[in-house]
C-alpha positions in Angstrom: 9.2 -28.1 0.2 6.0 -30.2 0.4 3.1 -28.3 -0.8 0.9 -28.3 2.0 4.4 -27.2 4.1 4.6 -24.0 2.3 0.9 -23.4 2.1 1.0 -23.7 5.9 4.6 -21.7 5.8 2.7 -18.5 3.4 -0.5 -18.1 6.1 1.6 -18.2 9.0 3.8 -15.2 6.8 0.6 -13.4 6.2 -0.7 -13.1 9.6 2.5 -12.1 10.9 2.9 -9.5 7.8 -0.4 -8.1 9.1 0.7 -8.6 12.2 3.6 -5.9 11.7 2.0 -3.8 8.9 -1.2 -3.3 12.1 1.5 -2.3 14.6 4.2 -0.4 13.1 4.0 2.7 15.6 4.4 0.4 18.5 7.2 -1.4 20.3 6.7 -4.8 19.1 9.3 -7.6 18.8 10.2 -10.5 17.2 8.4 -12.8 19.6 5.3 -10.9 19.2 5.3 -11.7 15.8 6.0 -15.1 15.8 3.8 -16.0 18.1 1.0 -14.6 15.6 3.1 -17.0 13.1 1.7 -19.4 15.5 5.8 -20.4 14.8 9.0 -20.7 17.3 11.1 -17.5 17.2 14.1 -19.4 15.7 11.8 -21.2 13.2 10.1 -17.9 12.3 12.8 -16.3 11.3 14.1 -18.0 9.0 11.0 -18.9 7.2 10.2 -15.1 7.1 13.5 -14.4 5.5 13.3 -17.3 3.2 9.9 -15.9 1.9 10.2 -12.1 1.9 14.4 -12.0 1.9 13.9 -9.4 4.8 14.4 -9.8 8.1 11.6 -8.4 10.5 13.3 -5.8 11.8 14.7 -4.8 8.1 11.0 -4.9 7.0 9.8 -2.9 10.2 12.2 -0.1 9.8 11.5 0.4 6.3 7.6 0.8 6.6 8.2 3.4 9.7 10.8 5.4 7.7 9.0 5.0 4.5 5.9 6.2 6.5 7.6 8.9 8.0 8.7 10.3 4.6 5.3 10.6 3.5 4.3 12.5 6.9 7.1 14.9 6.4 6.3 16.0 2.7 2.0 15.5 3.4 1.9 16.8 7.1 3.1 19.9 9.0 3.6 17.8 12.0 6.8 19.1 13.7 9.4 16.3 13.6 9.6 14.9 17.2 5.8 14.4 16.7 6.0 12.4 13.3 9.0 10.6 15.0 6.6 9.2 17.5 3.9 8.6 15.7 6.1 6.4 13.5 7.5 4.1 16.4 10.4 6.4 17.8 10.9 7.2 21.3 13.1 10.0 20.9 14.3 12.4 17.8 17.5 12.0 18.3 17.0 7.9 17.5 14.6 8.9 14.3 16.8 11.4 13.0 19.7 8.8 13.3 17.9 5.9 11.1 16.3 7.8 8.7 19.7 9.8 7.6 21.0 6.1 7.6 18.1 4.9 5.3 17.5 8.0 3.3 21.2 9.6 3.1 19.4 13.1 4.6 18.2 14.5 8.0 14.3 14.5 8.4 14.4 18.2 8.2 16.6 18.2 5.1 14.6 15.7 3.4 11.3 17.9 4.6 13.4 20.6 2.3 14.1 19.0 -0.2 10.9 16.8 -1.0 8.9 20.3 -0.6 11.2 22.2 -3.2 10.7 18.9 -5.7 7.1 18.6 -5.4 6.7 22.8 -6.2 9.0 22.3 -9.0 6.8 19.2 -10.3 3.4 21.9 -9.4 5.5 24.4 -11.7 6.3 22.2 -14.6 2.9 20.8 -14.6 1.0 24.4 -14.9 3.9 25.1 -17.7 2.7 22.2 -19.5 -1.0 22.7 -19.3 -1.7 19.4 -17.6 -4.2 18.8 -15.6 -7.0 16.6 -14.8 -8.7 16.5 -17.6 -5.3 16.2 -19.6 -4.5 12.5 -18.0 -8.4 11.7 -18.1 -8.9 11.6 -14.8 -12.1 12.8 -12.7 -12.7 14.1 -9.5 -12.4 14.2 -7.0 -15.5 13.1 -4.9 -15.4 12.5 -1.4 -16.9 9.2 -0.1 -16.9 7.6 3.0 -17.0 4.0 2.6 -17.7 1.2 5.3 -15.4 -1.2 6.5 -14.7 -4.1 3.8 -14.2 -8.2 3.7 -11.7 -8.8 1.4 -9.6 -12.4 0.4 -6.2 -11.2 -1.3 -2.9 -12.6 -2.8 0.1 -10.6 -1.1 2.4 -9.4 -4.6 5.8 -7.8 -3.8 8.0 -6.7 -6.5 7.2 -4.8 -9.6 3.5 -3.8 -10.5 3.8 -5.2 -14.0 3.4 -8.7 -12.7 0.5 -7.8 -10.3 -1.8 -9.4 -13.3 -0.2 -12.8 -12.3 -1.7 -12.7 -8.5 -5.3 -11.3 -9.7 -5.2 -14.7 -12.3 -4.6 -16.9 -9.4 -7.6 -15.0 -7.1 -10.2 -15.2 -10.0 -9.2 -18.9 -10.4 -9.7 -19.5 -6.3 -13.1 -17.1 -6.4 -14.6 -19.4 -9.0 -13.6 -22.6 -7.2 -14.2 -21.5 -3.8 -17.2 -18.4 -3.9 -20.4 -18.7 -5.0 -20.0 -15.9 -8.1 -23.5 -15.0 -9.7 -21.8 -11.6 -10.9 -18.8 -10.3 -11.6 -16.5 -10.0 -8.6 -15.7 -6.6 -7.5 -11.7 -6.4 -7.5 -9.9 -4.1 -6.1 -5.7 -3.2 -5.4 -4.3 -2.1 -2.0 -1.5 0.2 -3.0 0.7 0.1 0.1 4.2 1.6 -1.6 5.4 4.9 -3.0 7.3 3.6 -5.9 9.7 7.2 -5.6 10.1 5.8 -1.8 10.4 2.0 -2.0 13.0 0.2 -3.9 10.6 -2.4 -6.9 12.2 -5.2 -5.1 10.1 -4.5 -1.7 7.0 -2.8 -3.2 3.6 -4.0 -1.5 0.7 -4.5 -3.3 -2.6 -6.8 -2.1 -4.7 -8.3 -5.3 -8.1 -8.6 -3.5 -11.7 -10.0 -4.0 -14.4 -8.5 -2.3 -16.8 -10.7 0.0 -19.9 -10.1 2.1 -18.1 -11.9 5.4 -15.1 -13.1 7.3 -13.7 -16.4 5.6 -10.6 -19.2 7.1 -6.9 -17.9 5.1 -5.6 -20.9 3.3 -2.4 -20.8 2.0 -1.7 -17.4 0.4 -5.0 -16.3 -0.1 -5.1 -14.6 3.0 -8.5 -12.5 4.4 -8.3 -9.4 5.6 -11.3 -6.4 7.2 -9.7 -3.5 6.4 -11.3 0.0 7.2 -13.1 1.8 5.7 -13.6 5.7 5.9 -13.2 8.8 4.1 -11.7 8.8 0.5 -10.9 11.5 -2.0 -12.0 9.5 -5.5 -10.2 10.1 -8.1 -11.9 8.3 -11.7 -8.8 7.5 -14.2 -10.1 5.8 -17.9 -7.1 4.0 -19.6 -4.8 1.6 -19.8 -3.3 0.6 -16.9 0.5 2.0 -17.8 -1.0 5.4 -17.4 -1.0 4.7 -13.2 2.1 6.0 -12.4 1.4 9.9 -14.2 -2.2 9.9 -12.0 -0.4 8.9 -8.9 2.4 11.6 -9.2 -0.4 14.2 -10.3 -2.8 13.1 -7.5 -0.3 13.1 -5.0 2.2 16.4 -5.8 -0.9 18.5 -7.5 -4.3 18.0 -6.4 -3.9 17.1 -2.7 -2.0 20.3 -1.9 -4.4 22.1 -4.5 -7.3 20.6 -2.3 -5.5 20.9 1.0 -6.4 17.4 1.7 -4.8 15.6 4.7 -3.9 12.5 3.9 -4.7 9.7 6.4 -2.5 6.9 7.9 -3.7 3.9 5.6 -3.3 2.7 2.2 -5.0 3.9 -1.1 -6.9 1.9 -2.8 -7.6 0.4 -6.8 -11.6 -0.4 -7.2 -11.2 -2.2 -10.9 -14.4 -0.7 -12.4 -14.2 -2.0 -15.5 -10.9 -4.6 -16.2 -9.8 -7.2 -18.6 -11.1 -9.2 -20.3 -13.6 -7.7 -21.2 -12.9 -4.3 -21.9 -9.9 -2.8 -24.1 -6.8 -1.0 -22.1 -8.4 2.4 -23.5 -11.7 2.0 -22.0 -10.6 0.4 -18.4 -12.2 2.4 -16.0 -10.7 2.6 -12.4 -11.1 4.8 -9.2 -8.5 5.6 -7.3 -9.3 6.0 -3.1 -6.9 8.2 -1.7 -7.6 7.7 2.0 -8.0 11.5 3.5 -9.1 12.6 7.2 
């Protein structure tokens, strides 16, 4: 494939990603999307599936199941109302695909998910870990305004997220006028206990002061901003996974924090390669309402 092709091929992906990711809860089909692609519906889908190795309905229903997951273990919703506000017209319908997907009934999973997470609460206490234990901070609430970001979409395992950041900083220098440092940050989309490593979603971003043209796969996005628990972690970058499960199954029921309908975020405070993997500095924004 000829260079410009598949540059041409990844924007077109991006917006469409978007595109879905933006729309989730609502009935939207496949020529919705590809006319966002800016693509023929026959065309579209087979360049979608050639660069993600999902179809667009495969890739819809995971996010509103996935989603839906979270609500039941993070909300009290009843479960006709977080069937709805995950795209589903009916319970019947909901409870039907996410037994497929998940192997359980919303309400069993709602059981189950609730008797892990107390069970992780009980062997943390047990263990005397704790905030200060993982070196983590916080939280603070902040509200934070809207933001201009570029980003490189990663999918796949988080240990080779480093390979998308090397590609940004090499387009920032080339194509931003950098007289500091860029602020970098992560959009954590995926629940690695949810989503399979193969599908995980993760956005290596730059931040800029206004809108710019996507080329290729550095795609631009405005995401919004809001309110945000912050949560301040100093170490290496392995040590993520222990503050999520903490943050997550500890301190927001702790905290009685509830949790809003967008992604966290990764501000980068201070990164390679300039700082060792014991004094890397990074706040976590856990998006709260």
């Amino acid at each position: 494939m000829r260079t410009d092709t598949k540059n041409s091929y990844l924007e077109s992906i991006n917006k469409a990603i978007a595109f879905i990711e933006s729309n989730s809860t609502t009935d939207i089909q496949l020529k919705d999307i590809a006319t966002q692609a800016n693509l023929s519906q026959y065309h579209f889908h087979r360049v979608f599936k050639s660069l993600t190795g999902d179809t667009t309905k495969d890739f819809l229903t995971r996010l509103r199941l996935e989603k839906a997951a979270l609500k039941l273990k993070h909300s009290q919703n009843d479960i006709g109302q977080i069937a709805f506000d995950c795209g589903y017209q009916n319970h019947e319908t909901f409870t039907r695909a996410f037994k497929e997907y998940f192997r359980l009934t919303p309400l069993e999973y709602r059981n189950s998910i609730a008797e892990l997470t107390t069970n992780k609460q009980n062997e943390y206490g047990k263990a005397n870990i704790d905030l200060n234990a993982l070196n983590i901070q916080g939280p603070v609430i902040k509200t934070i305004p809207d933001l201009h970001l570029a980003y490189i979409r990663h999918t796949g395992s988080y240990d080779k997220v480093g390979s998308s950041f090397q590609k940004l900083m090499f387009w920032a220098a080339t194509h931003l006028v950098l007289k500091l440092k860029p602020v970098t940050i992560g959009i954590v989309h995926d629940n690695p206990d949810l989503t399979a490593e193969q599908h995980i979603r993760f956005d290596a971003c730059v931040l800029l002061s206004k809108e710019i043209k996507p080329n290729g796969e550095i795609g631009y996005k405005r995401i919004e901003g809001g309110k945000f628990a912050v949560f301040t972690y100093r170490g290496a970058y392995e040590g993520f996974y222990p503050v999520y499960d903490y943050i997550y199954n500890v301190c927001l029921f702790d905290n009685k924090f509830d949790l809003a309908d967008k992604p966290a975020l990764e501000w980068y405070i201070k990164s390679p390669p300039f700082n060792k993997p014991e004094n890397f500095v990074t706040d976590f924004y856990v998006p709260i309402k």
